[in-house]
N, C-alpha and C positions, 0 to 999 in steps of 0.2 A: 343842741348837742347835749348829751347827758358830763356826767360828771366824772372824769377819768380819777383812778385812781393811782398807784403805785406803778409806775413804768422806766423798763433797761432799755440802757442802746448801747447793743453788741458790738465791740470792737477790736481793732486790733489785731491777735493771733502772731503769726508766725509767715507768713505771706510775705512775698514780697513787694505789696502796697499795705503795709502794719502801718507805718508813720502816716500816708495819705488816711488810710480808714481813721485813724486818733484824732487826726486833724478835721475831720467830718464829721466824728463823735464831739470831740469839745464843741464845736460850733452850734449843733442839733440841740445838745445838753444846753447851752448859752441863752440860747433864743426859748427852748422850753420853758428853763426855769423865769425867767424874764415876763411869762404868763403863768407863774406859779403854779406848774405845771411840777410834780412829784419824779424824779428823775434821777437815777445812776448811771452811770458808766459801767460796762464787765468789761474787763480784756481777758476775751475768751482763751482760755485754755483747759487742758483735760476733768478741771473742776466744775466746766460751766453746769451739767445736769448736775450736780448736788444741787449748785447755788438755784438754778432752776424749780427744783423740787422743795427744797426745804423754805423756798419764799416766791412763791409764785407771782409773777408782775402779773397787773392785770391786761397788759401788752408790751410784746419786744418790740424798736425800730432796730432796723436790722442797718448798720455802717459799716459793715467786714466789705473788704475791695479783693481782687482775686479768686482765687479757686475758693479761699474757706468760706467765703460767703458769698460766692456767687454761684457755685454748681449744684448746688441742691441740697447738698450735704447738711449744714446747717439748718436747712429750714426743714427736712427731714428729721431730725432730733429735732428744733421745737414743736413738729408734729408730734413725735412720741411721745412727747413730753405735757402734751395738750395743752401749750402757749400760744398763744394770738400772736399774729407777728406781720409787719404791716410788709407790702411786697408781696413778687410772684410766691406761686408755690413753688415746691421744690422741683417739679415735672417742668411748669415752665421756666426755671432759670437752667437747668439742664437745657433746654433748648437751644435758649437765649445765651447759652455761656460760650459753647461749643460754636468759634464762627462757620464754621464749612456748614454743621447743620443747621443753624439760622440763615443761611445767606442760600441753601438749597430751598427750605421752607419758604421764602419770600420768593424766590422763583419761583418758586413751584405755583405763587401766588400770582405772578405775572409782574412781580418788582424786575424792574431791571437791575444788575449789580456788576462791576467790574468780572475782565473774565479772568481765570483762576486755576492754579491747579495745587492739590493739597496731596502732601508726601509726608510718612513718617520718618522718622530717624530711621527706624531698622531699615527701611526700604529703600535709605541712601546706601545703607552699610552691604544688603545683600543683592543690593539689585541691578549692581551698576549705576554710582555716583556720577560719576563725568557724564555718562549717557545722559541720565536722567537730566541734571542741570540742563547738558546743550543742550535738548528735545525741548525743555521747559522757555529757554532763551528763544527757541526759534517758535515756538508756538505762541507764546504770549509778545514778545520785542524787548527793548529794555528802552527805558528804565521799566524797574520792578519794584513790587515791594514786598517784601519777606515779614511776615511777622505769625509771632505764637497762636495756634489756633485755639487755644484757652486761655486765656489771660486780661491785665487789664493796663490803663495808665500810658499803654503806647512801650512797653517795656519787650527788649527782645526785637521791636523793631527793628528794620533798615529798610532805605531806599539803594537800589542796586541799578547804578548808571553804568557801570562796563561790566560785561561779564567774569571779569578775574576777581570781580569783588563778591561771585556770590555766594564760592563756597565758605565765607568768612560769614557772611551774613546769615549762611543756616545758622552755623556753629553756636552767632551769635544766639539767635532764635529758639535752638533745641537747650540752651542754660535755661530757659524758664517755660519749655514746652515741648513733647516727644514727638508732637507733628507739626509740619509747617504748612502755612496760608501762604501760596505764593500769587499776587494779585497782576494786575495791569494797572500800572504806574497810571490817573488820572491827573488833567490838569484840568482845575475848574476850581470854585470858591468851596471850603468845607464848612459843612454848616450842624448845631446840633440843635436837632426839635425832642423839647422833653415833654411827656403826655403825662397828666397829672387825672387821675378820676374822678368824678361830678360823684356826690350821697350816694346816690342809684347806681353807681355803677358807670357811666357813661363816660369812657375818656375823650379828655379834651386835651389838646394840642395849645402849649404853653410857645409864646413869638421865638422861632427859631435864631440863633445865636451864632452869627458870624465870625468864624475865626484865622486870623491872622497869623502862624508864630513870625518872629520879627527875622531869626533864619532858616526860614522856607518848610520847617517842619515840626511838626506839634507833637514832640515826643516829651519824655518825663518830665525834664528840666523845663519846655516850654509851657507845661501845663500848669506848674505847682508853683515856677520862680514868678515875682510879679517881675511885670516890665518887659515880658518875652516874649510875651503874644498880646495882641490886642482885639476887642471885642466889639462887635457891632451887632447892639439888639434897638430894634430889629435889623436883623440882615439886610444889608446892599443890595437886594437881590430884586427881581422884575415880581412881578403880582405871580405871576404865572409860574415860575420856578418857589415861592412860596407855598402857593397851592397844592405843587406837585410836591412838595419837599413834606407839606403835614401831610398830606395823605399817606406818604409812605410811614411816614412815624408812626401813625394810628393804624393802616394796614400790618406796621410789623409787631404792635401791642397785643394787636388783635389777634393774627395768625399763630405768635407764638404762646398766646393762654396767658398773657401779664395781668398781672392786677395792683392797682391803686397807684403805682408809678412806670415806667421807664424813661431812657431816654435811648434814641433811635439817631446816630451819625452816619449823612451824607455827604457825596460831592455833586455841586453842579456844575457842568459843563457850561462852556460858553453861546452855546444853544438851548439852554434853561431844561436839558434829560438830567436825570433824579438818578443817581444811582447809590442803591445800600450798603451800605460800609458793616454794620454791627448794632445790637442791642444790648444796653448795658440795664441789669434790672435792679441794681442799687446805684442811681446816681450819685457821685460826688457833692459833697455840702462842702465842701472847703472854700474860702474865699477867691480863689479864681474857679471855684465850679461854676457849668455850666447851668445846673437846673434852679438853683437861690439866684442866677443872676437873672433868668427868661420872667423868671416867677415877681421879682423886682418891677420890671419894666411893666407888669398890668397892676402892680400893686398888693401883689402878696405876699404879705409879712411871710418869713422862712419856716417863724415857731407858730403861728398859727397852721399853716400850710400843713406841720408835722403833728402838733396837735389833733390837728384834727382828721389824719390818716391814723393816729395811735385810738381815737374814738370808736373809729370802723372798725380797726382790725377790735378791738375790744369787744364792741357789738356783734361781728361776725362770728366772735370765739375763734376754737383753732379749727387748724385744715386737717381733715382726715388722711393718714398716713398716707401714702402711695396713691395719693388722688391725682386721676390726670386731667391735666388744664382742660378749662373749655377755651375751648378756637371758634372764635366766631366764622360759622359760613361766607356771611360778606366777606372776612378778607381773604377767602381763599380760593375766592371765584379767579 
């Protein structure tokens, strides 16, 4: 590894996971410096390109959760700005942020994924609400699950067991999102595989991460409260529903043009079928995150692990503006 020098880890903002992103930044910041590793904190806001320009880090880790740092947006201004910044580019978290358009891309790949149907606000407001709903009830069954089709943390969420509760469940929905992900309620173990990249490029699938919440649902509270969900790495799960479970993580690394990290959330069925949930392209580091817990269990320190993704992105320099991800063929046979 050569010699890192001067590096921010962006966080914060204005988001509705600000507190989750800080708590991801101090942690990241923790284990850095602990390898004496040169390291700030920004909490991004309309000043970040001054601070960007008048002291250029020799690499960003990118901690923003949400739309500010996960749709592209950001990592498009560190491109302007010609900052290294470890993470997708900004084409593929665009992808990957958007669930309708990551969860069509992974079909389109031959993933299977719960079946769906996705509506905007306006098109409840002009198009016939009540239609839409029942059509949606009797096409998919209930239960349901309603949630923001851009977002993160499980926020906006709901599960929809009778249908009187769903126009409540948009409502809740479009507070943090103008379209909704309407799924087919699965019953089966959820599981999260996070793929971390080998020097070369080569991602590898870190033991996926069995999760439990303690009341039947892994929304905000059960993710960030300790004691609400419980964790089993590796997963409970038969050989086989492992196999199928990384393969999709790395098919949906692959297909959606990720780089250096994701993590990829599935359910399996009681018949050990693999079905996609979402790709998240800035993993949580918070102490019940998923990807510092997978990364533990083979033995890899947090701040080396980040270290040494801040070396790459360094090495590679920055991403050229408007550059679109490479998608590897294989996974979209």
């Amino acid at each position: 590894m050569s010699d890192l020098g001067h590096v921010l880890v962006l966080a914060g903002g204005v988001s509705f996971e600000r507190e989750v992103s800080l708590a991801s930044a101090r942690r990241v910041i923790e284990a850095l410096r602990r390898l004496g590793v040169d390291v700030d904190l920004v909490d991004v806001d309309a000043s970040v390109l001054d601070r960007l320009t008048a002291d250029p880090p020799d690499a960003v880790f990118i901690a923003m959760h949400g739309s500010e740092g996960e749709d592209g947006a950001l990592r498009e201004l560190l491109d302007l700005a010609g900052v290294p910044y470890v993470g997708a580019t900004a084409a593929g978290a665009r992808l990957a942020f958007d669930k309708t358009v990551a969860k069509a891309v992974l079909q389109a790949a031959g993933v299977a994924a719960p079946r769906s149907i996705a509506f905007s606000q306006t098109a409840i407001r002009d198009l016939g609400g009540h239609q839409l709903l029942d059509r949606c009830v009797r096409r998919l069954g209930l239960p349901l699950v309603v949630k923001p089709a851009r977002g993160g943390s499980a926020l906006g969420v709901t599960i929809v067991r009778e249908a009187t509760a769903f126009a409540h469940a948009l409502v809740t929905c479009f507070a943090y999102d103008t379209v909704a992900l309407v799924e087919q309620y699965v019953v089966g173990t959820e599981l999260a595989i996070s793929v971390v990249e080998d020097d070369d490029g080569t991602p590898r699938a870190l033991p996926p991460v069995e999760i439990r919440p303690v009341d039947g649902m892994f929304d905000y509270a059960a993710r960030y409260t300790a004691g609400m969900t419980e964790y089993h790495v590796p997963a409970r799960i038969t050989e086989t529903a492992r196999d199928r479970a990384v393969d999709v993580a790395l098919r949906a690394h692959q297909a959606l043009g990720l780089r250096d990290l994701s993590r990829t959330d599935v359910i399996v069925t009681a018949d050990d079928e693999v079905l996609y949930l979402e790709t998240n392209v800035a993993p949580g580091m918070t102490p019940t995150s998923l990807l510092p817990m997978a990364a533990a269990e083979v033995g890899i320190d947090l701040g080396t692990l980040c270290r040494d993704l801040l070396v790459r992105a360094a090495t590679r320099g920055p991403s050229e503006p408007g550059a679109v991800p490479s998608r590897s063929p294989q996974a979209l046979r």
